[in-house]
VMD Tcl script that builds the backbone (N, CA, C; Angstrom):
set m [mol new atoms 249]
animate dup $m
set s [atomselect $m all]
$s set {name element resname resid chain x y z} {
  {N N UNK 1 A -53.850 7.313 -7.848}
  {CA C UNK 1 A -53.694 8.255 -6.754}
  {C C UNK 1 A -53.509 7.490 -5.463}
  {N N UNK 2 A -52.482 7.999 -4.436}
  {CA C UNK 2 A -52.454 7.429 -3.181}
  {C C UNK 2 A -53.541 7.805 -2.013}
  {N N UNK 3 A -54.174 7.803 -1.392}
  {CA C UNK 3 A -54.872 8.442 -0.125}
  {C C UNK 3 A -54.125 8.884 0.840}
  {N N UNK 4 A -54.327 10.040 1.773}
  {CA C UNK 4 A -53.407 10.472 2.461}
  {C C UNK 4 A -54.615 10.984 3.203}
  {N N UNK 5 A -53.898 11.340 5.010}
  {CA C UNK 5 A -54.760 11.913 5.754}
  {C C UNK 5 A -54.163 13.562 6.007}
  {N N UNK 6 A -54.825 14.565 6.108}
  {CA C UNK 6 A -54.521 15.607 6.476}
  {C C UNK 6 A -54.976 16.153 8.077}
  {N N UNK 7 A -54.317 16.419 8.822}
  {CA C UNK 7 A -55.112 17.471 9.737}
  {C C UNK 7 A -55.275 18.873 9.651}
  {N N UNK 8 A -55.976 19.252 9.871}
  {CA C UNK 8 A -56.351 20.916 9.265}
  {C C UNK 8 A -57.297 21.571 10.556}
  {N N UNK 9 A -56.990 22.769 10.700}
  {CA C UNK 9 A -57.165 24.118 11.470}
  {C C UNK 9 A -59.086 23.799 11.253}
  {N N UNK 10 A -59.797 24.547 12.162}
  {CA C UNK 10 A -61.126 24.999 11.744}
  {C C UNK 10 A -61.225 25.628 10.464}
  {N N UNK 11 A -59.960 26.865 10.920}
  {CA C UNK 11 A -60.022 27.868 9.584}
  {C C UNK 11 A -59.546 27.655 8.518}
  {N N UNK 12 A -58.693 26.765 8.415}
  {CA C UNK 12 A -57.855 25.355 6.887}
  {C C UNK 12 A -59.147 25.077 6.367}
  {N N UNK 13 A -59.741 24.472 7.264}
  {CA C UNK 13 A -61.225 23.624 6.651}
  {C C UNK 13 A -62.292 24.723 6.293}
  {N N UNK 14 A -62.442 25.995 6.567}
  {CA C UNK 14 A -63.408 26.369 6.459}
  {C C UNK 14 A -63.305 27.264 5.170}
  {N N UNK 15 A -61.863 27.641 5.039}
  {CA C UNK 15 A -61.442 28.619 3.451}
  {C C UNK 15 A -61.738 27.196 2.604}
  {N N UNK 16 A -61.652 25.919 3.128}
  {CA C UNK 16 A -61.122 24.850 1.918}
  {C C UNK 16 A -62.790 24.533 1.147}
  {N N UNK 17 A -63.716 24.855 2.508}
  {CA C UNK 17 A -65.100 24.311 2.099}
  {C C UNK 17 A -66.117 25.440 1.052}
  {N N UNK 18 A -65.302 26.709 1.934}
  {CA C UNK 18 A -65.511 28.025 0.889}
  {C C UNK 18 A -65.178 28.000 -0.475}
  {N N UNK 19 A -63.837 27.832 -1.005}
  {CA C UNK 19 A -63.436 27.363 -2.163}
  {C C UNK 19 A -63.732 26.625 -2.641}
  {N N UNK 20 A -64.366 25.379 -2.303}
  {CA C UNK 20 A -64.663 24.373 -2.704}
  {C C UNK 20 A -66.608 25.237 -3.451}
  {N N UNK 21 A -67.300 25.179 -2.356}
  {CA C UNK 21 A -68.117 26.032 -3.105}
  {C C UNK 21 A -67.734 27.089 -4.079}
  {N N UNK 22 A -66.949 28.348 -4.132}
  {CA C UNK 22 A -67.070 29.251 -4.790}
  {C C UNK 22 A -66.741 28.524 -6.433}
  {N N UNK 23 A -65.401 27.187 -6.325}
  {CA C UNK 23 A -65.352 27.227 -7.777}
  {C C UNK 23 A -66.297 25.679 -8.042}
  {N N UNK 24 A -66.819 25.318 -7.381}
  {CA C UNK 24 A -67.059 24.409 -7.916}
  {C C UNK 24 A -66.467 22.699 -7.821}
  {N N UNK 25 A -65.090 22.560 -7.654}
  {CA C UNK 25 A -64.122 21.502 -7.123}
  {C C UNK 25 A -64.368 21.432 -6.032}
  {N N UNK 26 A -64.018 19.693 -5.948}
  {CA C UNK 26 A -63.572 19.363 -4.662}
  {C C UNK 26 A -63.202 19.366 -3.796}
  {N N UNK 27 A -63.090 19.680 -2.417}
  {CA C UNK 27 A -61.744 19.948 -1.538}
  {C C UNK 27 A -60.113 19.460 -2.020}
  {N N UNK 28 A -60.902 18.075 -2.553}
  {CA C UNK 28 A -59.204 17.415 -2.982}
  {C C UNK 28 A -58.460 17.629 -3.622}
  {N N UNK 29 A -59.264 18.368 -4.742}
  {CA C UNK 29 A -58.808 18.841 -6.114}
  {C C UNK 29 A -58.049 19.821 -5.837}
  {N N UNK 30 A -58.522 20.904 -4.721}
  {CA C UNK 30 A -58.049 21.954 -4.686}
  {C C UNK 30 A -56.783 21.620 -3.874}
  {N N UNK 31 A -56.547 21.101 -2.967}
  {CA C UNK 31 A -55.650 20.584 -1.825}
  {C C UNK 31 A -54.597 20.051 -3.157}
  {N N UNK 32 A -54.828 19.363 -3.776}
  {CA C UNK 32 A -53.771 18.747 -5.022}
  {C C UNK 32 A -53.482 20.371 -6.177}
  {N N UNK 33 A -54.410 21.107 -5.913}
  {CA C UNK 33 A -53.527 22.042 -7.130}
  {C C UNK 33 A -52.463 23.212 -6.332}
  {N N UNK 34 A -53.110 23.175 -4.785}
  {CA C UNK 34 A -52.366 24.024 -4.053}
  {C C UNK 34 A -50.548 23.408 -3.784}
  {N N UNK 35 A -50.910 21.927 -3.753}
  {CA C UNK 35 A -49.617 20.978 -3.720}
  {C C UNK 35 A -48.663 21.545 -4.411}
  {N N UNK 36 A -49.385 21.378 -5.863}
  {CA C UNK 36 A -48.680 21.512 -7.162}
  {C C UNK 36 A -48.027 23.029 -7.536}
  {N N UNK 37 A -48.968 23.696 -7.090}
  {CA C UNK 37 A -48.295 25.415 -7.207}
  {C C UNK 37 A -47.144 25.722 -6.140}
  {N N UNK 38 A -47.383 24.821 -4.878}
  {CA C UNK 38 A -46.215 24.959 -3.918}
  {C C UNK 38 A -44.992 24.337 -4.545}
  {N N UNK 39 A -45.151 23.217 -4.919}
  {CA C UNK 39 A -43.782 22.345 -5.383}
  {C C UNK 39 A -43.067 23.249 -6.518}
  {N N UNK 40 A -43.795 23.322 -7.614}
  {CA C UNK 40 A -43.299 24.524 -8.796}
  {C C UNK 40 A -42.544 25.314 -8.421}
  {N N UNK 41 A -42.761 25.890 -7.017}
  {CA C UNK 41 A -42.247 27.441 -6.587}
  {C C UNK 41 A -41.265 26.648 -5.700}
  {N N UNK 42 A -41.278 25.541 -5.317}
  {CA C UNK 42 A -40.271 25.828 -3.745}
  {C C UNK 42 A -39.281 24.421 -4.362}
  {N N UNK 43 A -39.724 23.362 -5.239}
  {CA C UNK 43 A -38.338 22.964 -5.139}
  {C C UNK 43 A -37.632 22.413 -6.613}
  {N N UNK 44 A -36.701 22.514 -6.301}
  {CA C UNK 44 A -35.792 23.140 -6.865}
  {C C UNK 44 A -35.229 22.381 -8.423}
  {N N UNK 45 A -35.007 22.721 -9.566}
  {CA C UNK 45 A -35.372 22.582 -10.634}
  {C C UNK 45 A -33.207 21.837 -10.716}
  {N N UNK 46 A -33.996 20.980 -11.692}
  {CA C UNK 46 A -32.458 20.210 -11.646}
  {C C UNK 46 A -31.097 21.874 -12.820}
  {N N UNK 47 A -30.190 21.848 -11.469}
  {CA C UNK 47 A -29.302 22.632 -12.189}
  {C C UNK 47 A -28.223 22.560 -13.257}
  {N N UNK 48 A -28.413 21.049 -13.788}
  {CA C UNK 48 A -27.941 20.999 -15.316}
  {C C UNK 48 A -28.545 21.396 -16.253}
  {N N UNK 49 A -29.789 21.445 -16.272}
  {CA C UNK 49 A -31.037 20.590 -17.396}
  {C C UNK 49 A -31.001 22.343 -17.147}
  {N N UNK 50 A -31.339 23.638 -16.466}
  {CA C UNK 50 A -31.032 25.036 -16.833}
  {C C UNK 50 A -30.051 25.285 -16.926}
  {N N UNK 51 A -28.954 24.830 -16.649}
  {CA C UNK 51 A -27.346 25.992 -17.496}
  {C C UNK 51 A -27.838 24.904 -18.694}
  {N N UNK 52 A -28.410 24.118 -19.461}
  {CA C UNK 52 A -28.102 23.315 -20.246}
  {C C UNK 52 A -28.868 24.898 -21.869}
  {N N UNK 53 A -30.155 25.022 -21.049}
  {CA C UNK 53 A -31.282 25.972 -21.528}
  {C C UNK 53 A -30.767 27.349 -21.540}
  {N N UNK 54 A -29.649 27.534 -20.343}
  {CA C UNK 54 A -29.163 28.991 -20.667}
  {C C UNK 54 A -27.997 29.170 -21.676}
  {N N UNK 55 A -27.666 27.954 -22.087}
  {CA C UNK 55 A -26.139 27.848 -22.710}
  {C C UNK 55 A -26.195 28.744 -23.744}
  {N N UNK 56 A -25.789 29.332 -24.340}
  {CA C UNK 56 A -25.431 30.126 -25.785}
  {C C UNK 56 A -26.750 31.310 -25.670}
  {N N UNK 57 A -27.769 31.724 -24.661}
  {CA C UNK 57 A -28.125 32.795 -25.084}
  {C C UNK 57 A -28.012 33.998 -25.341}
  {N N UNK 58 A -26.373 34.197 -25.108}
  {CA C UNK 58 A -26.001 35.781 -25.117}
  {C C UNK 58 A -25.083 35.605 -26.602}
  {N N UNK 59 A -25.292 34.479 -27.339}
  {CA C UNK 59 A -24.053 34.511 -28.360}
  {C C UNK 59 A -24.848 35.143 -29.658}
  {N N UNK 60 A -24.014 35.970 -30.371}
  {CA C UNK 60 A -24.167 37.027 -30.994}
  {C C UNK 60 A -24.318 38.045 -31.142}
  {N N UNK 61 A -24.921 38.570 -29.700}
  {CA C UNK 61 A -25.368 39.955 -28.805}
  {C C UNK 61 A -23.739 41.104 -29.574}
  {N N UNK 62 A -24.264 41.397 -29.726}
  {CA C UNK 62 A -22.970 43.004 -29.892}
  {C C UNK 62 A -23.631 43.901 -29.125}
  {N N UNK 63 A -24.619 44.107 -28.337}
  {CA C UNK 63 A -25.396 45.009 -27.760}
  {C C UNK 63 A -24.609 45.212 -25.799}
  {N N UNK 64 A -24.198 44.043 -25.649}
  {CA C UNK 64 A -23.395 43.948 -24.649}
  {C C UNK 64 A -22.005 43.992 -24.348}
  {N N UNK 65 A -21.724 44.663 -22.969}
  {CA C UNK 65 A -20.279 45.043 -22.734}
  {C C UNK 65 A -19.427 43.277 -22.589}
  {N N UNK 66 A -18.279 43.453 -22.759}
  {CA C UNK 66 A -17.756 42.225 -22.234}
  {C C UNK 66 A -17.185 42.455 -20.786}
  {N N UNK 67 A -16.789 40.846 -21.021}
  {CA C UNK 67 A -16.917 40.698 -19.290}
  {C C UNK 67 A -15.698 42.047 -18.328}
  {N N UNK 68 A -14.527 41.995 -19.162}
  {CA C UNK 68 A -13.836 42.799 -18.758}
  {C C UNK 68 A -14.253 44.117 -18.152}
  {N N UNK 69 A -14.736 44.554 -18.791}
  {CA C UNK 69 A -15.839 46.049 -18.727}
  {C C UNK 69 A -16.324 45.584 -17.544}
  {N N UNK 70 A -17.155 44.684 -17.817}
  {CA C UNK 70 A -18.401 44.784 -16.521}
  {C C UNK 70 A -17.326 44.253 -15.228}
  {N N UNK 71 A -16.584 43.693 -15.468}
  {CA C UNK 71 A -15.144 43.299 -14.128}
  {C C UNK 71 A -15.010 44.363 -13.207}
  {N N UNK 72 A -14.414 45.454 -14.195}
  {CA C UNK 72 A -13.873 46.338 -14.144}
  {C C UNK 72 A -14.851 47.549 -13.590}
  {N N UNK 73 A -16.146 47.454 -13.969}
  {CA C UNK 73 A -16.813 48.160 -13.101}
  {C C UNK 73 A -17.456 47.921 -11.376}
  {N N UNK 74 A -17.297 46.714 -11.981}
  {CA C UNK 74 A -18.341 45.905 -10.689}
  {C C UNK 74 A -16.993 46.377 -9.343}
  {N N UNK 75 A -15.648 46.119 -9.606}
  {CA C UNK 75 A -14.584 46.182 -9.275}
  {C C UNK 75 A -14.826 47.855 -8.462}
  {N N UNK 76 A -14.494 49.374 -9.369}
  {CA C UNK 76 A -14.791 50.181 -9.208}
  {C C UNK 76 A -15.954 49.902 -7.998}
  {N N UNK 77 A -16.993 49.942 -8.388}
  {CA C UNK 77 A -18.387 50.037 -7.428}
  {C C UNK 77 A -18.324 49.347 -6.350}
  {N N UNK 78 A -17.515 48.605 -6.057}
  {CA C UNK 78 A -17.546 47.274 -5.053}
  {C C UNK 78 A -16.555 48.202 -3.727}
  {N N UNK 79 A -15.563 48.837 -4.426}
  {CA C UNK 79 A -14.092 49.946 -3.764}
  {C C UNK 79 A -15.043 50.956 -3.305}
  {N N UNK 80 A -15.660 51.302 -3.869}
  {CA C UNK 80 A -16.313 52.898 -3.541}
  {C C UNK 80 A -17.537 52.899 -2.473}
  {N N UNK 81 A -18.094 51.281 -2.351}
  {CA C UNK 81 A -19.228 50.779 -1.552}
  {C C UNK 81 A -20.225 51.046 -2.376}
  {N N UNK 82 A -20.481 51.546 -3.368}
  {CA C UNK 82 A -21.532 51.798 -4.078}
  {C C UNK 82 A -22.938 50.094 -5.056}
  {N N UNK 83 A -22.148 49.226 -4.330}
  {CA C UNK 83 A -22.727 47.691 -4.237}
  {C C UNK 83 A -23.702 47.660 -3.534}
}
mol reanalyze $m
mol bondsrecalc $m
mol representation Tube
mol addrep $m
């Protein structure tokens, strides 16, 4: 692990010391899982490695219109403002 300094609010420090009591962890611990739930959500997931995961999941489907259809509507709805 690296060390790092933070500056923090009264009220940063005072939810952090609360939490820290209510579960039991560390301040640090918690400061590192809050990291980790931010990064997950905010950046950004390599965009090969998912079209790689989305590739072929619609193949075999008969349950779906083809693209034409859906062209052709989106087309319609797009003329009428209904988008």
């Amino acid at each position: 692990m690296v060390r790092t300094q933070v500056y923090l609010t009264e009220t940063e420090k005072s939810h952090l010391g609360r939490l820290s009591e209510r579960t039991g962890k560390s301040q640090s611990e918690i400061i590192r899982q809050a990291i980790d739930l931010f990064a997950e959500r905010y950046v950004p997931h390599d965009r090969r490695v998912c079209l790689r995961k989305a590739r072929g999941m619609w193949r075999g489907r008969s349950d779906l219109p083809d693209l034409r259809t859906l062209r052709e509507e989106f087309d319609r709805s797009s003329a009428t403002g209904d988008v």
